[in-house]
N, C-alpha and C positions, 0 to 999 in steps of 0.2 A: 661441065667440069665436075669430078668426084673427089672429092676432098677426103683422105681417110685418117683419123686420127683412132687411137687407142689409147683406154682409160683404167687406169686402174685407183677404184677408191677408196680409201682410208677413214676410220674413223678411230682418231687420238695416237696415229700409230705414223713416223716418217718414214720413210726409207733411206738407203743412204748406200753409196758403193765401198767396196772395202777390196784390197788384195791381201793374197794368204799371210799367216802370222809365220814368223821364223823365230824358234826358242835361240837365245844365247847360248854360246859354250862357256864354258868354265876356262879361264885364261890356263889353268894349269893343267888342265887334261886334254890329251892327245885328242883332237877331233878324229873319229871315225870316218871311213869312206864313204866320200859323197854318193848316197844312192841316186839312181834315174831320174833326173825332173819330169814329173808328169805336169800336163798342162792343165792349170787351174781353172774350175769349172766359172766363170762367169755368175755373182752373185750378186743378189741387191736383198740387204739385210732389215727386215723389221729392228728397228730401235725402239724394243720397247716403253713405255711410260712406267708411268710409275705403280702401277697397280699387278700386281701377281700373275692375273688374268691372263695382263696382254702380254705378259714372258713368253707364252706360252708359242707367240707368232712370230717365227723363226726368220729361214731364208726363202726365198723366191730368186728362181734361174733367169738372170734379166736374158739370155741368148734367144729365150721364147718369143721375146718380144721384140716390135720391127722399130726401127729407125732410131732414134736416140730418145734418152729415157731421161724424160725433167722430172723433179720432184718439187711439189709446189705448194709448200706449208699453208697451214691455217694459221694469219695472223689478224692483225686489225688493220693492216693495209691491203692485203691479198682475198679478205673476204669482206660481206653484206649482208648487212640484218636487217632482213624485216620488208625487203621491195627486190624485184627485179627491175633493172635500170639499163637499160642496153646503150646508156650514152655514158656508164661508167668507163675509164681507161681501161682496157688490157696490162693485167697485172703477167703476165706469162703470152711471150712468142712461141709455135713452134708452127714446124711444117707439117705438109699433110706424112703419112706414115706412121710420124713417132709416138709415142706413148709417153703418158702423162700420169705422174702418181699423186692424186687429189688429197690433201690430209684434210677433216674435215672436223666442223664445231657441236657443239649440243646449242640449245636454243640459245637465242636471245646473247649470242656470243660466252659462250660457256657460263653465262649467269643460271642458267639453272640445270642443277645437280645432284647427285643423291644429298638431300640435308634440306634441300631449299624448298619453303614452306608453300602454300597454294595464294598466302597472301603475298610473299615476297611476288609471286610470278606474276597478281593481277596488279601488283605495284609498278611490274613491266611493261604492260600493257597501258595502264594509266597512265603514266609517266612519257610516254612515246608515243601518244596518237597517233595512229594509221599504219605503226609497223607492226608487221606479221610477225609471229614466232622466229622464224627459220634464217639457219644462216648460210650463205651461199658462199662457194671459193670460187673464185673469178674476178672476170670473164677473160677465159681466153681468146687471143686474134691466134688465127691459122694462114700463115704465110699464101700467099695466090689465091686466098677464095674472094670470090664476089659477089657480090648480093646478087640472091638468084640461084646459086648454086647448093648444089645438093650435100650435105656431110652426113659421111657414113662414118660413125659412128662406135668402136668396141668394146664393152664393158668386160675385162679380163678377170676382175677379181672386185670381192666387197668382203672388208674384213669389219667386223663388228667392237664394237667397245665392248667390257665386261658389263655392261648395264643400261639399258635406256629408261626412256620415260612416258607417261601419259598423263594428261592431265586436262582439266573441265574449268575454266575461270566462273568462277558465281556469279550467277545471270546475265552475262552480259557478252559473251562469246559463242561459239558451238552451233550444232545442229538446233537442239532445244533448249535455248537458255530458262524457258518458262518455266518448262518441267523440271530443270536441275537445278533449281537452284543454288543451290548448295555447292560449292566449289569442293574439288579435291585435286588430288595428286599421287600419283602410284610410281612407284620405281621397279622394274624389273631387272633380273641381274642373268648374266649368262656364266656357266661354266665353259669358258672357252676350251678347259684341255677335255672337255667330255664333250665337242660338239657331232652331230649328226656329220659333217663333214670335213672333212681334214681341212684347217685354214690354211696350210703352207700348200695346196695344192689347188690349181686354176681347176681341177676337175671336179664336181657336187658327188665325189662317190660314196652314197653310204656307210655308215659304220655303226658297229655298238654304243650305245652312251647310258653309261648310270645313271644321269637326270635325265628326267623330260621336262622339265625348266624352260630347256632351250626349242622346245617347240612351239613358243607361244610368239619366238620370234621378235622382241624385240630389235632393231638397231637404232644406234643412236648417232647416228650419223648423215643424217638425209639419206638412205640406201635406197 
């Protein structure tokens, strides 16, 4: 049995459905003839946050996409820090087909950010033994599948935050904690309206960009 679901993932960014705006008339002037209804194209709108950045990530055509389209925030119920757990509940049903718009966290459930120090971070780790950095949105159940069965799987889009992160905990994490001892932490920042690729577009088509910033590739969103 093939189970196909489609993904599209988010980081810091929801989606949401909207129909066309209609401006008000003025009660006292004659309204004009109603011109032609054309039919409105089907949209799911980036609701930006709060950062400049991600203004910049517009609309996406939901008609592109098959079966019906959940959107399924990053919150402290809907997501996981620090383990994968497969006997966690299913925060989100759907069937095979439909697409799924993933919104996603920065580590350690958005506790760290541009500002947060390399102590605050090993205070994370200390503090929490045995959890990993990373935070996961999930787990979805897929209506009809059975253990055994095969999911196929479509990644449609990855939008990035204006900024992620890397970072080294002193001595006590990493590849070589010997040799680094020394802890740090780096923030990298993206120009979203100068990127290499249109982000209101499911297609990677080149373009001119004024930075090259954004080649070093940050995302801060599990991508």
């Amino acid at each position: 049995m093939l189970n196909q679901t489609r993904l599209a993932l988010l980081a810091g960014s929801i989606l949401a459905s909207v129909g066309p705006l209609v401006e008000a008339q003025q009660p006292q002037t004659p309204a004009p003839p109603a011109p032609v209804a054309q039919p409105a194209p089907a949209i799911v709108p980036f609701v930006p946050a709060s950062t400049p950045e991600q203004e910049q990530l517009r609309f996406v055509p939901a008609r592109r996409y098959g079966g019906q389209v959940h959107l399924l925030p990053a919150t402290m119920e809907t997501t996981q820090w620090g383990w994968f757990n497969n006997a966690q509940p299913p925060v989100l049903h759907v069937n095979s087909g439909d697409t799924i718009v993933f919104e996603t966290m920065m580590h350690s459930h958005n506790q760290v950010v541009p500002g947060t120090t390399i102590e605050q971070i090993k205070k994370l780790r200390t503090d929490f033994p045995g959890r990993g950095p990373h935070t996961l949105t999930g787990p979805v159940y897929i209506e009809g599948a059975e253990p055994g069965d095969v999911l196929k799987v479509r990644i449609n889009k990855i939008v990035p935050r204006a900024y992620g992160t890397n970072f080294n905990v002193p001595g006590m994490f990493g590849q070589f904690p010997g040799k680094f001892p020394e802890g740090q932490v780096k923030y990298f920042y993206l120009d979203l309206a100068f990127l290499p690729w249109d982000p209101r577009s499911s297609q990677s088509s080149p373009r001119s960009t004024r930075s090259s910033a954004c080649s070093s590739g940050p995302c801060a969103g599990r991508c």
